[in-house]
N, C-alpha and C positions, 0 to 999 in steps of 0.2 A: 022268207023268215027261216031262222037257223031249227033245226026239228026238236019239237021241245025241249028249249030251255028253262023254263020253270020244272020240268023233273030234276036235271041235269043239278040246280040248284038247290032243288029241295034234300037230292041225294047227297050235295058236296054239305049242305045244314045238319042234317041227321049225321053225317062221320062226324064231323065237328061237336056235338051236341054231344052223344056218347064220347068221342074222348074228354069233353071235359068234365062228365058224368066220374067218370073211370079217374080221369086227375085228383077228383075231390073225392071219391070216397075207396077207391084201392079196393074193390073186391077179393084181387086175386096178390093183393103185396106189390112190393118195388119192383118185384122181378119181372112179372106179369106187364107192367103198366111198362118197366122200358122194353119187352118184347112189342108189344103193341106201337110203341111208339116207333121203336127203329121199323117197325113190320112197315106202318103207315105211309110213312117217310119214303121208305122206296118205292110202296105199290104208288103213291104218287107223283114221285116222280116220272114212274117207268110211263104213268097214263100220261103225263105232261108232254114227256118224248115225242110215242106213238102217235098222239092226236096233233102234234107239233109239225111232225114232217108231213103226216095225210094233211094237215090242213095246206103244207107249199106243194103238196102235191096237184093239188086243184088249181094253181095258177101255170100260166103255160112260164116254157122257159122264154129267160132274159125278163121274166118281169122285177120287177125289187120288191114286191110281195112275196114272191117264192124263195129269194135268197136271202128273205127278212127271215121269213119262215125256220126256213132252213137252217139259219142262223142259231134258231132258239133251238130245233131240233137239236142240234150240236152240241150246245150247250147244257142241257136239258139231260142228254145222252149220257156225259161225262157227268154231270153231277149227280147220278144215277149208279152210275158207275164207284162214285166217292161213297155212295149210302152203302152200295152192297159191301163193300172193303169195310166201311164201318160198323155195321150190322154186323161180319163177319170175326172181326176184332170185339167186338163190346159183345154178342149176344155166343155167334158157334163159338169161336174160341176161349172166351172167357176171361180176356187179357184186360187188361187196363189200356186203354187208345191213347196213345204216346202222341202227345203234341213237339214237332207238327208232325204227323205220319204220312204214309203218303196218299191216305185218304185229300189231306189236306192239299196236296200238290195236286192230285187233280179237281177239286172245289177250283181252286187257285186258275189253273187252265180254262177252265170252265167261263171264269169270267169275262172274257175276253168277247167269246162269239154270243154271249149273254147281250153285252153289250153293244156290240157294233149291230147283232138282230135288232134289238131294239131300237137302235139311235137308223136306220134305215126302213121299219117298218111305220117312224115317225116321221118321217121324209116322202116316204112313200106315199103319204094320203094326201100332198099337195098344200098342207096348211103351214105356213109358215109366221113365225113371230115377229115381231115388229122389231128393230134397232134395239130399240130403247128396252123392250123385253129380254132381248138376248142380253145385256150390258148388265144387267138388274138378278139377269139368274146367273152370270159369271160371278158378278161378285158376292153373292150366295151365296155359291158353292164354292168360293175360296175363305171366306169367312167362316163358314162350317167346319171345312177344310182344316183350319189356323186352330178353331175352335176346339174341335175334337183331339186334334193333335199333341195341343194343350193340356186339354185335359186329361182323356185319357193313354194317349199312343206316351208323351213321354214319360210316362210315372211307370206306365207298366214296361218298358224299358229300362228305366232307371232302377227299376226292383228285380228283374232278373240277376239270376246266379250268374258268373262270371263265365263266357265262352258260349251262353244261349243263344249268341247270332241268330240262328234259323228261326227261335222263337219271334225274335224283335224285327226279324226281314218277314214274317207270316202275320204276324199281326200287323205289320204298316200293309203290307197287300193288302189286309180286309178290309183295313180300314176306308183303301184310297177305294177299293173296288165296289164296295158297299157303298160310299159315300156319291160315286160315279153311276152307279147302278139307280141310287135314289134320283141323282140328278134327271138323267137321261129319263128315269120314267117319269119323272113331275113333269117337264116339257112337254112329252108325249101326250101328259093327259090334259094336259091344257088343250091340245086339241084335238083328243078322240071324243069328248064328254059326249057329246050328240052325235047322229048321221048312223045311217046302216053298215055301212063300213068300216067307223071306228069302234064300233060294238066289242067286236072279241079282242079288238086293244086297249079295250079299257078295263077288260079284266087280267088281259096281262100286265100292264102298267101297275095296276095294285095291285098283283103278284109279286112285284120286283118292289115295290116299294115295301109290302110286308117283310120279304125277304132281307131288305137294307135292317128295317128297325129290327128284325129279331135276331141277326148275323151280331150287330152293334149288340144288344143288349146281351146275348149269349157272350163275348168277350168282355164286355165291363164284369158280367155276374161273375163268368171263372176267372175273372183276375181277384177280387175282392174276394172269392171262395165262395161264394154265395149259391152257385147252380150245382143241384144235384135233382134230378129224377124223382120227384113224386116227394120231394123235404120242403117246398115251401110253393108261396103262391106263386111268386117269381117266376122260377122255374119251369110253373107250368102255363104261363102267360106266355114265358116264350116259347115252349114247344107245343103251344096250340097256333098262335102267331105264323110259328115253323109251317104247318102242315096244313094250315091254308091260305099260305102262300103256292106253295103248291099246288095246292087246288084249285086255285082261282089263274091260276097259271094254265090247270086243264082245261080248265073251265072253258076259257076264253079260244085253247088252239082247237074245244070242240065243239066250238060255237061257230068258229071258222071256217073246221072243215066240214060243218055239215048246213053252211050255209047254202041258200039259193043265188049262185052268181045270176039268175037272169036278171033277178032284182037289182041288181047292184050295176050300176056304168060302169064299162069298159076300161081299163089302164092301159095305155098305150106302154110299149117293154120300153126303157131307159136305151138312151142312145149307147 
């Protein structure tokens, strides 16, 4: 069994719990409540990483748990990297964060080894869907796809200032990435739900999934003007949503790496 996980979760409960304490009543002002938040944001990402790569470190090489692993590590790394750029804009320097800036470009990078981690760490566990499953969740995700595109990608395109290119080329990435991101993890958790194995993928899985709906709803809120820091409920639905995604992201690669492989059967390495 992985080494106390019931602390592991009681402690990701209590962060969560105070900041939404801290959302709703502002002891220290706005100012305070977005330190805290950008603060949060990184320290969890940075534990997502670290316990991300120790956990592929536990499997020997050529396995595709290690390069699943690894995968998210990667990923995990860069959007890490995108927090402290953005902490660094919003909180030391004082600036306004210029959409897209290049915080944004590496979020953007990030999504790639996000995804391909995931869509082989769920490959990796031998469980496969049926035909008919797979046909069922294509057309899902192109109807969503259609759906959202619809709705929100081309209105907020059609409402940009004239020469905003990079805005309407960053906002279709999040969309499609978010929306791929959801994908790839609902699949996954069709079949982590049970078994010793699929354990710390199924709190990665609802990492990437929190991560879809609050990425999504942080874009619709700042197209309508609606998201600012500690001004409405909104706002702060989604920067709790935010930051335990992340957490449940650590959760899961420190569930992993401090798993007992004796328990667990053997993976033969991928040819």
């Amino acid at each position: 069994m992985s080494h106390r996980p019931w602390f592991a979760r009681l402690v990701i409960l209590t962060i969560l719990a105070l900041f939404i304490a801290v959302n709703i009543w502002q002891p220290g002002g706005i100012r305070l409540l977005e330190v805290l938040s950008d603060g949060l944001d990184l320290g969890a990402a940075l534990l997502a990483t670290v316990f991300s790569f120790a956990a592929g470190a536990r499997f020997d090489r050529g396995l595709a748990q290690r390069r699943a692993w690894f995968l998210l590590g990667t990923g995990m790394a860069l959007w890490t990297v995108a927090e402290c750029i953005w902490t660094y804009l919003h909180i030391g320097a004082g600036l306004g964060v210029p959409y897209p800036s290049f915080a944004d470009i590496i979020w953007a990078i990030g999504y790639a080894p996000l995804i391909l981690g995931l869509a082989l760490g769920y490959r990796s566990l031998g469980v496969r869907l049926r035909t008919r499953q797979r046909i069922v969740a294509v057309v899902v995700y192109a109807v969503l796809l259609a759906a959202l595109a619809g709705w929100m990608l081309a209105p907020m395109c059609r409402d940009l200032p004239a020469g905003s290119w990079a805005e309407a080329l960053v906002g279709s990435y999040y969309l499609i990435g978010n929306l791929t991101l959801a994908f790839v993890a609902s699949l996954a958790l069709i079949v982590v739900w049970d078994g010793l194995i699929g354990r710390p993928w199924l709190s990665i899985t609802i990492g990437m999934l929190l991560f879809a709906l609050s990425d999504t709803a942080f874009s619709y809120a700042a197209w309508v003007g609606i998201y600012a820091v500690g001004r409405n409920w909104i706002s702060g639905v989604i920067d709790v949503v935010y930051l335990g995604a992340y957490l449940s992201i650590a959760l899961g690669a420190y569930r992993q790496a401090t798993l007992s492989l004796a328990d667990v059967p053997r993976i033969s390495p991928s040819p």
